[in-house]
Structure formats: C-alpha cells, structure tokens
C-alpha positions in Angstrom: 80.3 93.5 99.3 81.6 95.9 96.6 79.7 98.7 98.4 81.5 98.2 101.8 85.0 99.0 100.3 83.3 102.8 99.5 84.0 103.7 103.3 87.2 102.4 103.2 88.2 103.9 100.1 87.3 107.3 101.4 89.0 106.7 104.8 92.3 106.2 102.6 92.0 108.9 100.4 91.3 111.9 102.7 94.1 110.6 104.8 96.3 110.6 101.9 94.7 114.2 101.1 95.7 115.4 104.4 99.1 114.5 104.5 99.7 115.4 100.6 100.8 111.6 99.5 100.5 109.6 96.5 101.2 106.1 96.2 101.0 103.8 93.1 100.2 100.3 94.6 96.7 99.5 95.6 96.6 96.7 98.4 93.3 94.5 99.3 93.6 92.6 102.1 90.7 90.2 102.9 90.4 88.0 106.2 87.9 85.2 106.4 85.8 83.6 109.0 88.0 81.1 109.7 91.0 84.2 109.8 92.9 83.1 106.8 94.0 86.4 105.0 94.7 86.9 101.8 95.8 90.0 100.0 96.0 91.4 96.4 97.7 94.4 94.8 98.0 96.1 91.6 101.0 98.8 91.3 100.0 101.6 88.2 102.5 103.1 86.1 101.9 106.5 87.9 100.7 107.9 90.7 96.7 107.4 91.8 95.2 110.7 90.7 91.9 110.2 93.1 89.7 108.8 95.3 87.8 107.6 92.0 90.5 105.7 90.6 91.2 104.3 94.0 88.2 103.1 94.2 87.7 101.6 90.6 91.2 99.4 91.5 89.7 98.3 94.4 87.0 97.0 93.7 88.2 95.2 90.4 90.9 93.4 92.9 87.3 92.6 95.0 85.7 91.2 91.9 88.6 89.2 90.9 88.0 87.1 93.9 84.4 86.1 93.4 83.0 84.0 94.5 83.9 83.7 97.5 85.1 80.9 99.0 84.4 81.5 102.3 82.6 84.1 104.4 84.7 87.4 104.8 85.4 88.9 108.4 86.9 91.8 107.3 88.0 94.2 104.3 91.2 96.5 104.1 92.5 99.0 101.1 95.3 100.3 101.4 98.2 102.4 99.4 102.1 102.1 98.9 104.4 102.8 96.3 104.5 106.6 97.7 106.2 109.0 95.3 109.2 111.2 96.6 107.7 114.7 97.0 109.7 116.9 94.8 112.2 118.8 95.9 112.9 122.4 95.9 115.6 123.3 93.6 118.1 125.6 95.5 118.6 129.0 93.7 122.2 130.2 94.2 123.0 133.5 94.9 125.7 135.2 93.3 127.6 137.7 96.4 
C-alpha cells in the first residue's frame, strides 16, 4: 500500500512546483470500503523542502495505521500550512 502513495506524492508536489507553494502540514486521508474516512496530519516546524520529504511523512502517517482495519477504497496526500510568499521590500526614492 506504501507504494501507491508514490503517485500521489508526485501529483502534489509538481503541483505545488508549478504554482511556487510551500506548505508545512502533511494531510492523509484514507476512505474504507465501507466509506468511513479517516485522516491524519503532521504540521513540521518549517516548510517541506521536497517531494522526498513529502513523501517520507506520508508514508510514516501510512504506516502508523497498520494494520488495517478494514479494506481501503481510496488514498489522498495532501498539503496546508502554506507559507506567505515574501514580499518585495519597497525601495523609496528620494526626488
């Protein structure tokens, strides 16, 4: 099961690549057969510096749940927490 979040992972992180974000909460979110969901997060101290470190959270929230109780329906990763892009500091001009 570990080796299904790598798509999902990936899918997050290029997205996050493309639009130039970075969050510090990792959510899991996993839906059973019988479509109970359950979801688990770990916020880091700074920002997630890659899709390896995404990953390696991810799939520690993953293992903290085994076994399962259940069979799984469905897998989501997801990030939050986004960090305020910093802003450009306004030279003034003397005139």
């Amino acid at each position: 099961m570990v080796a299904e979040l790598q798509p999902l992972v990936d899918k997050v992180w290029r997205h996050c690549e493309d639009k130039g974000a970075r969050g510090r909460t990792v959510t899991l979110k996993v839906k059973f057969a019988d479509f109970e969901l359950i979801s688990r997060s770990r916020t880091l101290p700074g920002a997630i510096a890659g899709d390896r470190e995404l990953q390696s959270v991810s799939v520690e929230l993953l293992k903290a749940l085994f076994p399962m109780p259940k069979a799984v329906r469905l897998l989501g990763v997801s990030i939050s927490g986004f960090e305020r892009p910093k802003e450009a500091e306004q030279i003034s001009l003397a005139l």
